[in-house]
N, C-alpha and C positions, 0 to 999 in steps of 0.2 A: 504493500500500500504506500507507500514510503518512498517506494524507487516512481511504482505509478507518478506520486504525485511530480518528484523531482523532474519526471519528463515532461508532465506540462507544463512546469513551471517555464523550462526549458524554452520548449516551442513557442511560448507566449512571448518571452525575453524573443526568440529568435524573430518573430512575425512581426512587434514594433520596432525593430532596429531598422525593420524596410520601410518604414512608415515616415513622409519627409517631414524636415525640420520645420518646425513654427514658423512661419512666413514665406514658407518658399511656397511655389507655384507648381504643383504637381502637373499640368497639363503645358502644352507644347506654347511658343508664344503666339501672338496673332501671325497670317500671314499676311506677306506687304502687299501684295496685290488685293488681297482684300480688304485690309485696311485701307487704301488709295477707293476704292470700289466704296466704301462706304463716308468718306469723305465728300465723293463724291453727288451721295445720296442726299449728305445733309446739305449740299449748296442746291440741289434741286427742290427739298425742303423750303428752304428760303425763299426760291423764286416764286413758288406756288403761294407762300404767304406773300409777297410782294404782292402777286396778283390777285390776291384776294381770298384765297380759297379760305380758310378760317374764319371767314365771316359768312361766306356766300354757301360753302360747304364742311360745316365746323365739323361733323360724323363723320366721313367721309375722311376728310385731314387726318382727324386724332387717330383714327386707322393708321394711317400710313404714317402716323409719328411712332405711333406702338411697334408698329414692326419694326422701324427704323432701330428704335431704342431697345428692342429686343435682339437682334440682330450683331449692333453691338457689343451688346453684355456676352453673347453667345462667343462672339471674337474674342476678345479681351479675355476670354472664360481660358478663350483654345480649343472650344467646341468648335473645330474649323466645320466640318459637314450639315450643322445644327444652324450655324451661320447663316451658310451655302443654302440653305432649305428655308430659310427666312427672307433670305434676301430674294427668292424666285417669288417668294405672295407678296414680299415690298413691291417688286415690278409689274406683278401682276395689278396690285391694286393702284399704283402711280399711272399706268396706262388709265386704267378705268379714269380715274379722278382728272386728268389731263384731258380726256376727251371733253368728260364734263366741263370742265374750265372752256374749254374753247367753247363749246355751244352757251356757255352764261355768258362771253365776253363780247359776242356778236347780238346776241339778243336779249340779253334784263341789262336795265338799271342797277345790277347788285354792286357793280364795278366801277373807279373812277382810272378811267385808260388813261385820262392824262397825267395823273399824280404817280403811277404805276412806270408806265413809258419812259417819264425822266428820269425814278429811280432805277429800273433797269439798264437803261443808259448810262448812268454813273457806273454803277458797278460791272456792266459790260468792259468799258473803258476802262476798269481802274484794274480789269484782267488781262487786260490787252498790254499795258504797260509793264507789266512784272517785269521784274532784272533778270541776268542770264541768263538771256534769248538765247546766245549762239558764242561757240568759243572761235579762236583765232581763226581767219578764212575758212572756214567751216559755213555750211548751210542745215546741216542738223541740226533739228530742236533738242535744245538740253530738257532732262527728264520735268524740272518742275515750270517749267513754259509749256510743257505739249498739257500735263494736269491743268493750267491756267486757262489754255486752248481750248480743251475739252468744256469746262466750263462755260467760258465763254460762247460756244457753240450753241451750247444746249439755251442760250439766249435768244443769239444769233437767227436761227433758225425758226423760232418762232416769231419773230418781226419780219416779216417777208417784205414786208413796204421801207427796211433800213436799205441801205447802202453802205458799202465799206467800203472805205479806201485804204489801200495797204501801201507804203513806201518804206522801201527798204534801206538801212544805213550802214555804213563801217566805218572803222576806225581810217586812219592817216596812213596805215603801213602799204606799200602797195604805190602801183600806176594809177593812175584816176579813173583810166578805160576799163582795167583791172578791175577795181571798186563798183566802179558804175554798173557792169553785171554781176558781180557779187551782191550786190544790193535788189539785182531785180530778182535774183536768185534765191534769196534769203522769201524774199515778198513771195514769190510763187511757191516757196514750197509751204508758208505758213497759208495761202488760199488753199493747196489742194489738200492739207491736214483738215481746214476747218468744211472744206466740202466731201471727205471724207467721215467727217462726224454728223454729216445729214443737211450740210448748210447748201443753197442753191447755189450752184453757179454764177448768174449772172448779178446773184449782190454783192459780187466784188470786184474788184478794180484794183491793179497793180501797177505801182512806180517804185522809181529808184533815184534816191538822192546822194547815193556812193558817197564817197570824203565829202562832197562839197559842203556843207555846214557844218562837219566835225570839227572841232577845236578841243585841242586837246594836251596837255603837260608831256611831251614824250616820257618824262623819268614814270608817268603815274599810271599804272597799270589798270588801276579801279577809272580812271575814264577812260580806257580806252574800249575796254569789257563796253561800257555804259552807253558806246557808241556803237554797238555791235547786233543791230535792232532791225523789228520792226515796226513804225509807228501805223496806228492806226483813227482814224477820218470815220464819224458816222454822219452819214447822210439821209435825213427824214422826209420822205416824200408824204406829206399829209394827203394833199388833193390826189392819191392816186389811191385812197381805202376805199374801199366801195361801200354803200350803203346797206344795211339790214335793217328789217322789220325788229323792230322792239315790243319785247313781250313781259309780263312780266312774273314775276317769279311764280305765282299762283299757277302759271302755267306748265313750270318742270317738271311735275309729276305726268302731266300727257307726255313728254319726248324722251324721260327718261328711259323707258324700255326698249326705245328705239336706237339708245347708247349703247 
């Protein structure tokens, strides 16, 4: 009885030695492309409250904040496939709620498009701007420009009546003829990035301002990077939105099945 017990003692001793330490993290860390995936979530979050939806479709929203917020925990956790599984009825119900938006935005009063428009715009802009665009004569996007991009897009692409203009810049180093296509170069391949993220075609517009307005400290390395861009032009064609019948809210429950 004696020996009995000493061997459970034993295996008990043996079974919490495997058991991890107080604070550590027994589960694997987030993955980064999930993490980036879910970063991205929460800036389409945003845009939808931009546009209204928390007021216009509060049920609906809080949905798709839950999953968001569940999703996360689920990462963080290192539930990588729990995530993965959360993050498919995020998208599922983001579509849903996005179509709805577009049908409130064309036809109720719930929305004020022009207080919406400009803060979109700001913050379009102010993703267009990010710093290291592009290293030394190089025309690749560096990794946290192409996430900006992205973002950006998922803007972009919903303002079909914007315009873009894209102008591409470099640094001093180089012939000017040199620069001058590396600049138009830098410009096209940030169009075909953001028409590869679902942006139309024809709302963009490419130039190149090569060296000619860079100024620059040759000892200073940080402007030279700074001149290594491209800037971007939005352009509002009001008189080209077409008109819609206005209905009003009382009315969504007839169209919504038709979503």
């Amino acid at each position: 009885m004696i020996r009995l017990s000493f061997v459970m003692i034993a295996l008990i001793l043996t079974g919490c030695s495997s058991w991890p330490a107080a604070g550590d993290n027994p589960y694997s860390p987030p993955k980064t492309d999930q993490w980036h995936e879910l970063e991205h979530h929460d800036f389409e979050l945003q845009i939808l409250a931009t546009r209204g939806a928390k007021s216009c479709l509060p049920g609906q929203y809080q949905t798709l904040e839950n999953l968001y917020s569940k999703a996360r925990q689920e990462a963080k956790a290192g539930f990588a496939d729990d995530a993965d599984i959360t993050l498919l009825q995020y998208q599922t119900q983001f579509a849903k709620i996005q179509q709805q938006m577009d049908w409130l935005e064309y036809h109720t009063l719930c929305l004020n498009p022009h207080y919406s428009e400009v803060e979109l715009r700001d913050k379009f802009l102010v993703l267009m701007k990010i710093d290291n665009q592009f290293a030394f004569n190089r025309t690749q996007l560096l990794p946290d420009y192409q996430q900006a991009l992205r973002r950006a897009a998922s803007i972009l692409k919903r303002q079909n009546h914007w315009h873009l203009q894209l102008t591409g810049f470099t640094d001093t180093l180089g012939t000017e003829s040199y620069n001058d296509d590396l600049g138009m170069r830098r410009a096209d391949t940030v169009k075909r990035f953001l028409i590869e993220q679902g942006v139309e075609p024809k709302q963009i517009a490419i130039f190149s301002a090569g060296e000619r307005v860079s100024f620059e400290d040759p000892a200073s390395r940080t402007e030279r990077l700074s001149n290594r861009k491209v800037e971007a032009v939005v352009l509002v064609e009001h008189h080209t939105r077409s008109q819609h019948r206005v209905y009003s809210l009382q009315d969504w429950h007839a169209v919504r099945e038709s979503l």
